[in-house]
Backbone bond lengths (Angstrom), bond angles and torsions (degrees), N, CA, C in turn:
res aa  C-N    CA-C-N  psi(-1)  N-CA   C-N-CA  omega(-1)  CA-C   N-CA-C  phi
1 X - - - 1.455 - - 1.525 107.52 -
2 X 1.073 116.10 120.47 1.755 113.83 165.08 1.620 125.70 -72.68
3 X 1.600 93.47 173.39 1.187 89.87 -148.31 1.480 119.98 -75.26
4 X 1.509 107.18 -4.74 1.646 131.34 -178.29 1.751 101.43 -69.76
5 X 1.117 121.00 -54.31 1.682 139.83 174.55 1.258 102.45 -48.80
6 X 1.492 110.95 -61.11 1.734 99.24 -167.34 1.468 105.11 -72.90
7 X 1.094 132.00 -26.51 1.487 134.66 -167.97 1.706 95.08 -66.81
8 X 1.431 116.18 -54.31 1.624 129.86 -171.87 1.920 88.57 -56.25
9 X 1.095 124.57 -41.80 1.506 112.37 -151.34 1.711 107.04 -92.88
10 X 1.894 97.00 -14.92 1.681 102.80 164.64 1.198 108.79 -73.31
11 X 1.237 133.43 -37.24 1.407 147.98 -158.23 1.974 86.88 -68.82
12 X 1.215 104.18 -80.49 1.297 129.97 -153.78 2.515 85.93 -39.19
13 X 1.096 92.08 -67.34 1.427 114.77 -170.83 1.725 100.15 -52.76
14 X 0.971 135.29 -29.69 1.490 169.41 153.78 2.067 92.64 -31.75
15 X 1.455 83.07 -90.61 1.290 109.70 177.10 1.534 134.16 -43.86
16 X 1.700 88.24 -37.82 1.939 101.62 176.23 1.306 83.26 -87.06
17 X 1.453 175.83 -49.76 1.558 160.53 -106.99 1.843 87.51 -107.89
18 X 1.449 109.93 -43.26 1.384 100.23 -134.77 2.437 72.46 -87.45
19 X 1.108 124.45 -44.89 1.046 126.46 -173.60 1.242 112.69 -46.09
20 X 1.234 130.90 -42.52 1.713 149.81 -140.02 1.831 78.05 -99.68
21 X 1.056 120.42 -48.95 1.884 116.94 170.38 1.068 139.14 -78.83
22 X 1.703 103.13 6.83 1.611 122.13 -167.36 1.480 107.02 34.65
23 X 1.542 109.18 66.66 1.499 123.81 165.11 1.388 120.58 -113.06
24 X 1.580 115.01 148.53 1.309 105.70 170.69 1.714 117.34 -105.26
25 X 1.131 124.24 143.96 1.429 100.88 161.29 1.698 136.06 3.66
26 X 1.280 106.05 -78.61 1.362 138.57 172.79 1.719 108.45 -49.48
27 X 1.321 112.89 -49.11 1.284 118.77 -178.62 1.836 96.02 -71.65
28 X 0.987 114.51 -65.92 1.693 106.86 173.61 1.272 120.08 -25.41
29 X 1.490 113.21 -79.05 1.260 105.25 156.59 1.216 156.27 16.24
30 X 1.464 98.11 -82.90 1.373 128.58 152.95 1.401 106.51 -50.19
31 X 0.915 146.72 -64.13 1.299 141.14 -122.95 1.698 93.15 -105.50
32 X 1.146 122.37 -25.87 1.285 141.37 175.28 1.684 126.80 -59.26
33 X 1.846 89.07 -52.82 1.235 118.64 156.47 1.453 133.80 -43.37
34 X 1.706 95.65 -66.12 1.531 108.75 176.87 1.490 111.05 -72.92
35 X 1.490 128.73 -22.36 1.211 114.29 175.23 1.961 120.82 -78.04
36 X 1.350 97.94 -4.62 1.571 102.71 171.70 0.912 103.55 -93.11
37 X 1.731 142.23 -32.66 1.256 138.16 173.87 1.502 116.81 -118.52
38 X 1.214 106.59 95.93 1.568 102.45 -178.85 1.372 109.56 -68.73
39 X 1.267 115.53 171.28 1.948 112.55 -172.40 1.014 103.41 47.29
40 X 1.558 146.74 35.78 1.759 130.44 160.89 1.651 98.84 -69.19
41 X 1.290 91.39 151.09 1.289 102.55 168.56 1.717 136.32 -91.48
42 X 1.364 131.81 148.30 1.504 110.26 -163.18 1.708 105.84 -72.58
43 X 1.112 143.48 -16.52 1.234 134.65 118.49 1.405 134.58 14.70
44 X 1.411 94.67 -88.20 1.384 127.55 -163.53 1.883 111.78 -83.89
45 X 1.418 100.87 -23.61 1.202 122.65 161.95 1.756 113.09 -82.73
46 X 0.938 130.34 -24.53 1.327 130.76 177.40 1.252 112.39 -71.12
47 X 1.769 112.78 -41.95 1.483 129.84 -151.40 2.147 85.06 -82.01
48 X 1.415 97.17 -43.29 1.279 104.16 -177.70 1.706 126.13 -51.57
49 X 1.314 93.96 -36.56 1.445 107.27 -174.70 1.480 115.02 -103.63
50 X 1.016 108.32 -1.45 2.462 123.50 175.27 1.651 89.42 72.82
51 X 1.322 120.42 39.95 1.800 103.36 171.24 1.370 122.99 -124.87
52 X 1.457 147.97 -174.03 1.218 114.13 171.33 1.745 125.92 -117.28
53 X 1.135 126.05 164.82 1.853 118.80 -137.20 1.731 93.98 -57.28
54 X 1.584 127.03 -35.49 1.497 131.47 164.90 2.011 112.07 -29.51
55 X 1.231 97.42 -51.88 2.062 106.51 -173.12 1.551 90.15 -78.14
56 X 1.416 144.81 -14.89 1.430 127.97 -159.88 1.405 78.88 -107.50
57 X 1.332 142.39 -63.03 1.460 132.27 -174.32 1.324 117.34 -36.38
58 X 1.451 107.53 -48.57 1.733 114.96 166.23 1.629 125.90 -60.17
59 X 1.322 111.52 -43.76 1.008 118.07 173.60 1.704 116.89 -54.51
60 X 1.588 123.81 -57.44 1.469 143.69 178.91 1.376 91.52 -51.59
61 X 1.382 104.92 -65.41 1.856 89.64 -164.02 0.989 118.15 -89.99
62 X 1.507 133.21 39.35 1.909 135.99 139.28 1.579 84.04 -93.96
63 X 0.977 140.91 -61.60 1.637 132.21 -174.30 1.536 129.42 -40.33
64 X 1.313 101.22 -42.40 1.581 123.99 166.51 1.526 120.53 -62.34
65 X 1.673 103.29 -32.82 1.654 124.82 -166.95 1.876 93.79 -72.18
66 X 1.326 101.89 -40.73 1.310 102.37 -174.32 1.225 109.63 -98.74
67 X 1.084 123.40 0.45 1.880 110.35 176.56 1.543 106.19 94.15
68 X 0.879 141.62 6.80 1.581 153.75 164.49 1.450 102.63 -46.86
69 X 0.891 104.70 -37.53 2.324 105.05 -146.89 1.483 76.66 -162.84
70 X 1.902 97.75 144.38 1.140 106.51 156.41 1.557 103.30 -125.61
71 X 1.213 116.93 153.84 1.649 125.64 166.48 1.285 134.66 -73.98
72 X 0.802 115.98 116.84 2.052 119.70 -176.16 1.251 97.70 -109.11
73 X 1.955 90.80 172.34 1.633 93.17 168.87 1.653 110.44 -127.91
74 X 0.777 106.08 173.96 1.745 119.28 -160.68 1.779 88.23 -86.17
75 X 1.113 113.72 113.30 1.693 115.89 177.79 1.761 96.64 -73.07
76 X 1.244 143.63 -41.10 1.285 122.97 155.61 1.545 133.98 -73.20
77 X 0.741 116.48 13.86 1.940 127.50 158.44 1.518 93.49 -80.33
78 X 1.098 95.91 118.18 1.690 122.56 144.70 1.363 144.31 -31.03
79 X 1.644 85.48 -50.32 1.656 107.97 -156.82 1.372 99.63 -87.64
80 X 1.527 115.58 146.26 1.534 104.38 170.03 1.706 133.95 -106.22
């Protein structure tokens, strides 16, 4: 099989994983992300993913909606 085919059949297999979980790209990502770094920050997750901290807020909380990720808070943050 060449190498154009197998790439189409990662894609395709790619594509049915993330569908069959009602995932998007972006949500993968994420979820990929935060599981290498637990406690990342939406920040630090933005910088991680090339998007801006607005698409990571969106992103977390469809993830959160479903139980994916849960949210903590930073015991040194201040702010409430």
């Amino acid at each position: 099989m060449g190498f154009l085919a197998t790439s189409r059949r990662v894609d395709e297999s790619y594509n049915e994983m993330l569908v069959g979980r009602e995932l998007s790209g972006g949500r993968f990502a994420a979820l990929l992300a935060v599981s290498e770094t637990p406690g990342i920050t939406p920040a630090h997750l933005a910088r991680e993913l090339d998007v801006k901290r607005s698409t990571v807020t969106g992103l977390i909380g469809g993830l959160v909606k479903r139980g994916l990720v849960v949210r903590g808070s930073d015991e040194a943050d201040r702010r409430v």
